[in-house]
C-alpha positions as CSV (number, residue, x, y, z in Angstrom):
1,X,0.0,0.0,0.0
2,X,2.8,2.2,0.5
3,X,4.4,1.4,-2.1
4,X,1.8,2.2,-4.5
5,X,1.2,5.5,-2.5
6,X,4.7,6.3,-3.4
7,X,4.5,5.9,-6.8
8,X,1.5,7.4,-7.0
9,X,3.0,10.1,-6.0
10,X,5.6,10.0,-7.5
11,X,3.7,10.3,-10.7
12,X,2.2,13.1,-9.8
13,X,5.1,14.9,-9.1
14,X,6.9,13.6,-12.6
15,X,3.4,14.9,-14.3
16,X,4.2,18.3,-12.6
17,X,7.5,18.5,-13.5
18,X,7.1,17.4,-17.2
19,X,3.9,20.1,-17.1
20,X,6.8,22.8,-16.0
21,X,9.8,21.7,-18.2
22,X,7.0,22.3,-20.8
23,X,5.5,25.5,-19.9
24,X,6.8,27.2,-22.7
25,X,5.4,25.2,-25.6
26,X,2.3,25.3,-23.8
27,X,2.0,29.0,-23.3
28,X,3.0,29.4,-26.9
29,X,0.6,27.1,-28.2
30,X,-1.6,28.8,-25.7
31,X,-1.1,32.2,-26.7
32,X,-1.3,31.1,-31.0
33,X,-4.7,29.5,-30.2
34,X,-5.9,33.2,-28.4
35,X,-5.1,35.1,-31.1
36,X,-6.3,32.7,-33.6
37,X,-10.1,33.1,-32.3
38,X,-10.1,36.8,-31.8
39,X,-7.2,38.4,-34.0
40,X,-8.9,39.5,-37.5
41,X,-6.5,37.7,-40.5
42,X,-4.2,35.9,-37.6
43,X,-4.5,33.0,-40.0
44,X,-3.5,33.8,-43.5
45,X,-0.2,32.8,-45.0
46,X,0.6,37.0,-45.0
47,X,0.6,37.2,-41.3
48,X,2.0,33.2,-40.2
49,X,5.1,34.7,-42.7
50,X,5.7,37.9,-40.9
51,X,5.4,36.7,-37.4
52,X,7.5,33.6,-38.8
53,X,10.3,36.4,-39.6
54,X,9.5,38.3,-37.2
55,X,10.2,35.8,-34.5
56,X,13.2,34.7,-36.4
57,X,14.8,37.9,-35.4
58,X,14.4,37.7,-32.1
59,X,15.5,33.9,-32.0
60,X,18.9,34.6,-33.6
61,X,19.5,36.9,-31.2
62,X,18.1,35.0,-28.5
63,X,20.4,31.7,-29.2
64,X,23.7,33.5,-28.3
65,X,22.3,35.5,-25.5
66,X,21.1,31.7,-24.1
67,X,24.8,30.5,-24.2
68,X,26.1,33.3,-22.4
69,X,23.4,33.1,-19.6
70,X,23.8,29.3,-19.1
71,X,27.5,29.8,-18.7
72,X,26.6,32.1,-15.6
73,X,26.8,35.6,-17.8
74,X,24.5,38.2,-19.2
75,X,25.1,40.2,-22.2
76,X,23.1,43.7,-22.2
77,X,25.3,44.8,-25.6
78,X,24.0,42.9,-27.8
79,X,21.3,45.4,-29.2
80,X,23.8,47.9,-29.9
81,X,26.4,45.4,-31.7
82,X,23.4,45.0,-34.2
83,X,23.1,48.4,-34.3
84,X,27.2,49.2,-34.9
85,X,27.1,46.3,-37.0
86,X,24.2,47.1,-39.7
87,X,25.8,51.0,-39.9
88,X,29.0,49.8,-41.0
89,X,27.7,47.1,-43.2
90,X,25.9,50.3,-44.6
91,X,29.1,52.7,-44.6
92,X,30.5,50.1,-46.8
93,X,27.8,49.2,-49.4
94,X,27.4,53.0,-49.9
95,X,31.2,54.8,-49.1
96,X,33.9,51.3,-49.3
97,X,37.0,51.4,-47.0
98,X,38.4,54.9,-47.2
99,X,41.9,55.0,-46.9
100,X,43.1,58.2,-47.1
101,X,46.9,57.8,-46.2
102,X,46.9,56.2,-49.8
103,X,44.1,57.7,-51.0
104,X,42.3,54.8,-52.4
105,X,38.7,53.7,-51.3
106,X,38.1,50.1,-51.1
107,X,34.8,48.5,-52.1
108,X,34.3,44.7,-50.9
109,X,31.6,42.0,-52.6
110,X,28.7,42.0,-50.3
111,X,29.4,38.2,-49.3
112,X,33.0,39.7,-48.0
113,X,31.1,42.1,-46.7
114,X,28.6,40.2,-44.9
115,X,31.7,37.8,-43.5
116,X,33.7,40.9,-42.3
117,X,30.8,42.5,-40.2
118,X,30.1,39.2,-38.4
119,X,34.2,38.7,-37.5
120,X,33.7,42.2,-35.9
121,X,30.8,41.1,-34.1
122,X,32.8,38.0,-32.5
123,X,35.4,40.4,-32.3
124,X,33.2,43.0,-29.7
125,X,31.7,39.6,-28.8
126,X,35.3,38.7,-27.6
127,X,36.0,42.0,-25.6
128,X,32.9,41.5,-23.6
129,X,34.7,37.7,-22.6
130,X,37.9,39.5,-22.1
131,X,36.5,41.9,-19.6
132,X,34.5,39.1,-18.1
133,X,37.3,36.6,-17.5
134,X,40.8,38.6,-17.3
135,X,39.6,41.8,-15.9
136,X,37.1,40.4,-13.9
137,X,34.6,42.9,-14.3
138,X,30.8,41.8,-13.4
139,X,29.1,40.5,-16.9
140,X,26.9,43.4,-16.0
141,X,28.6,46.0,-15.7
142,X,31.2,44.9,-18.5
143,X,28.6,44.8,-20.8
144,X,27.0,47.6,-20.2
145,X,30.0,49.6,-20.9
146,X,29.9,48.0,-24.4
147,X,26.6,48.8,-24.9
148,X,27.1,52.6,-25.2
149,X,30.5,52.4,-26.7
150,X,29.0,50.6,-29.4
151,X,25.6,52.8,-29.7
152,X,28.4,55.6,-29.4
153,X,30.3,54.4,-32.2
154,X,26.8,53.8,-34.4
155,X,26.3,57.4,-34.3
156,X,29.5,58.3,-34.7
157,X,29.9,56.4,-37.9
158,X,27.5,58.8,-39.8
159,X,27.1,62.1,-37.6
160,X,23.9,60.0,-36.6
161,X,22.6,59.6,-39.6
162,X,21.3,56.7,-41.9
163,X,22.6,54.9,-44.9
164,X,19.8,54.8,-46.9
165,X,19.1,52.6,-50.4
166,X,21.6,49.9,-49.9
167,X,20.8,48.1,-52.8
168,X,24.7,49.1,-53.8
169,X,26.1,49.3,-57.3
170,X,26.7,46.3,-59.9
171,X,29.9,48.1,-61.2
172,X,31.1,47.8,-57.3
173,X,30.3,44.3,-56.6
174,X,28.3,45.9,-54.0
175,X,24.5,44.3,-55.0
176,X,22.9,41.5,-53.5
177,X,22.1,42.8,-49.6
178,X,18.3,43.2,-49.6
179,X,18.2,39.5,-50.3
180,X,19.5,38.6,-46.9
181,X,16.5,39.7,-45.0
182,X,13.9,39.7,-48.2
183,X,14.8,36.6,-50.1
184,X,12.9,33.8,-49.9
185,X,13.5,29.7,-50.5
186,X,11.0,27.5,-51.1
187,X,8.6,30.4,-50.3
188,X,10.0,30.3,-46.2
189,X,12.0,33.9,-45.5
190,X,15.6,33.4,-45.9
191,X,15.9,34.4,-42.5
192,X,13.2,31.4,-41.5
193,X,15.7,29.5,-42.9
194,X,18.6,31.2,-40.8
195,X,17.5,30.5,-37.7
196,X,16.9,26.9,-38.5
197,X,20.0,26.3,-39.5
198,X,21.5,28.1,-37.1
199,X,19.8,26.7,-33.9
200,X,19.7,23.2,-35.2
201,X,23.8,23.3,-34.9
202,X,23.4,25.6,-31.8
203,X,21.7,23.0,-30.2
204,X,23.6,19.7,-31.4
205,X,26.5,21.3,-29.7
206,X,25.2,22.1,-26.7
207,X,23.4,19.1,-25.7
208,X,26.1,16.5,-27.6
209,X,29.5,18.1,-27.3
210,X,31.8,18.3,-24.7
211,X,31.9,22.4,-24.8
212,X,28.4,22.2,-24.7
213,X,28.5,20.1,-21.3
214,X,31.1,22.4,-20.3
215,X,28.7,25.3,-20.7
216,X,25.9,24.1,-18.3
217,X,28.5,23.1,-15.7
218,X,30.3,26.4,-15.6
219,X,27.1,27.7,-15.0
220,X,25.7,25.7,-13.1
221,X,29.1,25.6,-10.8
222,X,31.7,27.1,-11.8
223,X,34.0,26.6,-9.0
224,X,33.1,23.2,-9.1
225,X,34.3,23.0,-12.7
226,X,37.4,24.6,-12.3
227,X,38.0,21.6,-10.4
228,X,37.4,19.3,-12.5
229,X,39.7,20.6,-15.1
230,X,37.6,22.6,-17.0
231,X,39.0,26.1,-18.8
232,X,36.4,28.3,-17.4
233,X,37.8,31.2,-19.1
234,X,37.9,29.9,-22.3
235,X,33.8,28.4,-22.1
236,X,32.6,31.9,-21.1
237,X,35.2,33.6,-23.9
238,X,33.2,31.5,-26.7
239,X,29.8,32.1,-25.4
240,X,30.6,36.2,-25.5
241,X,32.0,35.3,-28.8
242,X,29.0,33.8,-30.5
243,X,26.4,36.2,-28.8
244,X,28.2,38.7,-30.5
245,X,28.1,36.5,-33.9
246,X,24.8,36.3,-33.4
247,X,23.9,39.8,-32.5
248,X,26.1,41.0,-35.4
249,X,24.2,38.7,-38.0
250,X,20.7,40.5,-36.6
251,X,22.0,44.2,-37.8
252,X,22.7,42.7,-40.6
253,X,19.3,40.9,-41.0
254,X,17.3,44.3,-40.1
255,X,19.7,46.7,-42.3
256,X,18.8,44.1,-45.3
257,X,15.2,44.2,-44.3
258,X,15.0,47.9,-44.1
259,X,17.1,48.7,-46.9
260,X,19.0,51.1,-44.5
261,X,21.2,51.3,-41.6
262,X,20.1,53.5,-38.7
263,X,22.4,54.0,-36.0
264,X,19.3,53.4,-33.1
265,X,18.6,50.1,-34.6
266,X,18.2,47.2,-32.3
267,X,17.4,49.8,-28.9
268,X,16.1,47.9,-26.4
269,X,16.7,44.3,-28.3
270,X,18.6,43.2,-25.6
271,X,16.2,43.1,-23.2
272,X,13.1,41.6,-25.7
273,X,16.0,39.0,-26.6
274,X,16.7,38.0,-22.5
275,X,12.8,37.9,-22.0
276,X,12.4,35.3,-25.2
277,X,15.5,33.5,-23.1
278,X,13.3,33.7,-20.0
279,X,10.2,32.6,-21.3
280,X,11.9,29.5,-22.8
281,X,12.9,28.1,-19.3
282,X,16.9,29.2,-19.1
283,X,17.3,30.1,-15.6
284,X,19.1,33.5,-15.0
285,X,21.6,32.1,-12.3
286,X,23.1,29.8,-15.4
287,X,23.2,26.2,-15.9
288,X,19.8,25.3,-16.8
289,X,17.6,25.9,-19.9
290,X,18.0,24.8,-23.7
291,X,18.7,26.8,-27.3
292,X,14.9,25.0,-28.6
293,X,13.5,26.6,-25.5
294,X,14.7,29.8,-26.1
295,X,13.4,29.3,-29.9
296,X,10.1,28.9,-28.6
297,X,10.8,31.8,-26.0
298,X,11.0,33.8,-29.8
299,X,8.2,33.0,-31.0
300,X,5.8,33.4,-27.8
301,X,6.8,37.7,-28.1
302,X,6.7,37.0,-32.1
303,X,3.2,36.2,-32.0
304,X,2.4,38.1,-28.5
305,X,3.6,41.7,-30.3
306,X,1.8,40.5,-34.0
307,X,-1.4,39.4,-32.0
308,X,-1.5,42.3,-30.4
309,X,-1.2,44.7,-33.1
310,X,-4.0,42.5,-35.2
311,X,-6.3,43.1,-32.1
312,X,-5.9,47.4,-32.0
313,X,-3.8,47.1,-28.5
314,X,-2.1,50.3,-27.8
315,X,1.9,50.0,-28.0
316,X,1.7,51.4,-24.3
317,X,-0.5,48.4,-23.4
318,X,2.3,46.1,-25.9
319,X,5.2,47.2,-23.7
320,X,3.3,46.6,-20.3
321,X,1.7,43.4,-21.4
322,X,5.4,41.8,-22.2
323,X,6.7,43.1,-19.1
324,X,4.1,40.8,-17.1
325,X,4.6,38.1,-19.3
326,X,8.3,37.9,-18.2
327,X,7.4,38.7,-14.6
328,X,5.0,35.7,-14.5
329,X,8.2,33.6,-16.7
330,X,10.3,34.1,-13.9
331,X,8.1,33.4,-11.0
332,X,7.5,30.1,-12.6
333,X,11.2,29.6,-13.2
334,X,11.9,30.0,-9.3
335,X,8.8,27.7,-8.9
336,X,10.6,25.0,-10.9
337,X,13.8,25.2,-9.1
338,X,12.2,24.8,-5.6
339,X,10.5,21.9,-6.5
340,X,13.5,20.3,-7.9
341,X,15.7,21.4,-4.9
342,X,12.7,19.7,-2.8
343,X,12.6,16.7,-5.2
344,X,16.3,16.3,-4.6
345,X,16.4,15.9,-0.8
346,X,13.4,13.9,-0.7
347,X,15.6,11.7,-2.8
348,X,18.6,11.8,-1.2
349,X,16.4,11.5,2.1
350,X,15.0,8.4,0.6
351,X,18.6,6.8,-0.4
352,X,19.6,7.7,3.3
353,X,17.1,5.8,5.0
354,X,17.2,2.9,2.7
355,X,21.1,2.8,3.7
356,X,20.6,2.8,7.6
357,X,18.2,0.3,7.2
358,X,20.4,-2.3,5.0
């Protein structure tokens, strides 16, 4: 009898715990199914494609920021690396590399120039880890810093001003851009396809690799992995590293989109990107969550902020709205790690007794 009251149980708790693990599929699906019913033209190909690409966005962006908190970090400059990042991709379409010690101007191919705006954006990505691990400045604050020195050096790049019509010039090589974030394959976005790609292999390495392993247990303990012989400063190096990839292939996503560079592009993307991370289960204090969960983190605001514009809510309302939605994300998130701290010693309670009695 108690035995079957124990499993019983036991069950239940499991059912709560899958019910939890799961809370973010279910408040997307949750949320899609809301605005289905009430949200005029939710349902036509027109608006699934722009929330698709919409969403995209924000999970790009939200797959490097999700490295970096699971290794125990946070990275608040990601909005204005995609901000730095789309204005020089502009400054080069439209001016080239001005050199004027030899006064030549230099005009790259736009794959070249695609490649050379993401290696600056693991580059900034890079000075972020380096403040992090060998200066030891709090994520934070180290971050932070980077985030106005980069919105800084948007403005500064074209007196604050924007690079309009960079659909470049076919005598320059410089043609091609808008396709980036207008093309389309097999009638999905090209940047549908993007963040597939890219959290498919985001994903493989962090649940089947050894750096991903090393990731979780740095955050999860990272004094516990120094001691087991793992380069602590190197894990949190690479995840500053590919937020800034990532963050750096978003300005160039919106700049190809828009057709322009503005230097205020991506304001306050870092914090919409660290709520799609929150919503999708990755705890703030590091080592626990998951890249698919931070996908489906994406879309929940993708459609939240579509759904709401369908239905006439006022962006004031928008802002507010998102901002209990994450509230409510976290809450649960703290839930969920009681009850596994709770689960843990019952366990270990269990496994105690059953010792002293053999």
């Amino acid at each position: 009898m108690a035995d079957e009251k124990a499993k019983k149980t036991g069950n239940g708790l499991s059912l709560g715990m899958v019910l939890l693990k799961l809370r973010s599929l279910i408040a997307f699906l949750g949320v899609f199914i809301v605005f289905a019913f009430i949200a005029p033209n939710f349902l036509t190909v027109g608006s699934l494609i722009t929330m698709a690409k919409h969403s995209a966005i924000w999970a790009i962006m939200a797959m490097g920021m999700t490295y970096v908190i699971l290794g125990g970090g946070i990275d608040l400059s990601v909005g204005s690396i995609a901000g730095l990042c789309g204005m020089l991709a502009g400054g080069l379409i439209i001016e080239g590399l001005r050199l004027p010690i030899f006064g030549v101007i230099i005009y790259f191919h736009t794959p070249l120039i695609i490649l050379i705006i993401l290696v600056i954006g693991v580059i900034l990505g890079a000075v972020n880890g380096l403040l992090v691990t060998k200066l030891h400045v709090a994520p934070f604050i180290a971050t932070l810093g980077l985030m106005y020195m980069a919105r800084g050096f948007a403005l500064l790049r074209s007196g604050g001003k924007t690079f309009p019509n960079l659909v470049g010039d076919p005598a320059l090589g410089t043609t091609g851009f808008p396709v980036l974030g207008a093309g389309t394959f097999l009638s999905i976005p090209l940047v549908v396809w993007i963040a597939i790609v890219l959290a498919g292999i985001a994903a493989y390495v962090s649940l089947k690799t050894p750096f991903g392993r090393h990731v979780y247990a740095v955050g999860g303990n990272e004094d516990a992995a120094k001691l087991s012989g793992i380069r602590v400063d190197r894990v949190k190096m690479a995840t500053y590293m590919f937020s800034g990839f990532t963050a750096a292939l978003t300005g160039l996503v919106l700049a190809s989109q828009l057709v322009a560079s503005h230097p205020a592009t991506g304001e306050t993307y870092e914090l919409t990107t660290i709520a799609a991370v929150v919503l999708g289960g990755t705890s703030l204090s590091g080592g626990r969550g998951s890249v698919g969960g931070s996908v489906v983190g994406a879309l929940i605001l993708g459609v939240l902020n579509d759904g709401l514009v369908m239905v006439g809510v006022s962006s004031f309302w928008q802002t507010a709205i998102k901002g209990m939605v994450v509230i409510v994300a976290v809450v649960i998130d703290q839930y969920q790690l009681r009850k596994q701290n709770e689960a843990a010693l019952k366990q270990q309670a269990s496994t105690d007794a059953a010792e002293a009695g053999a």
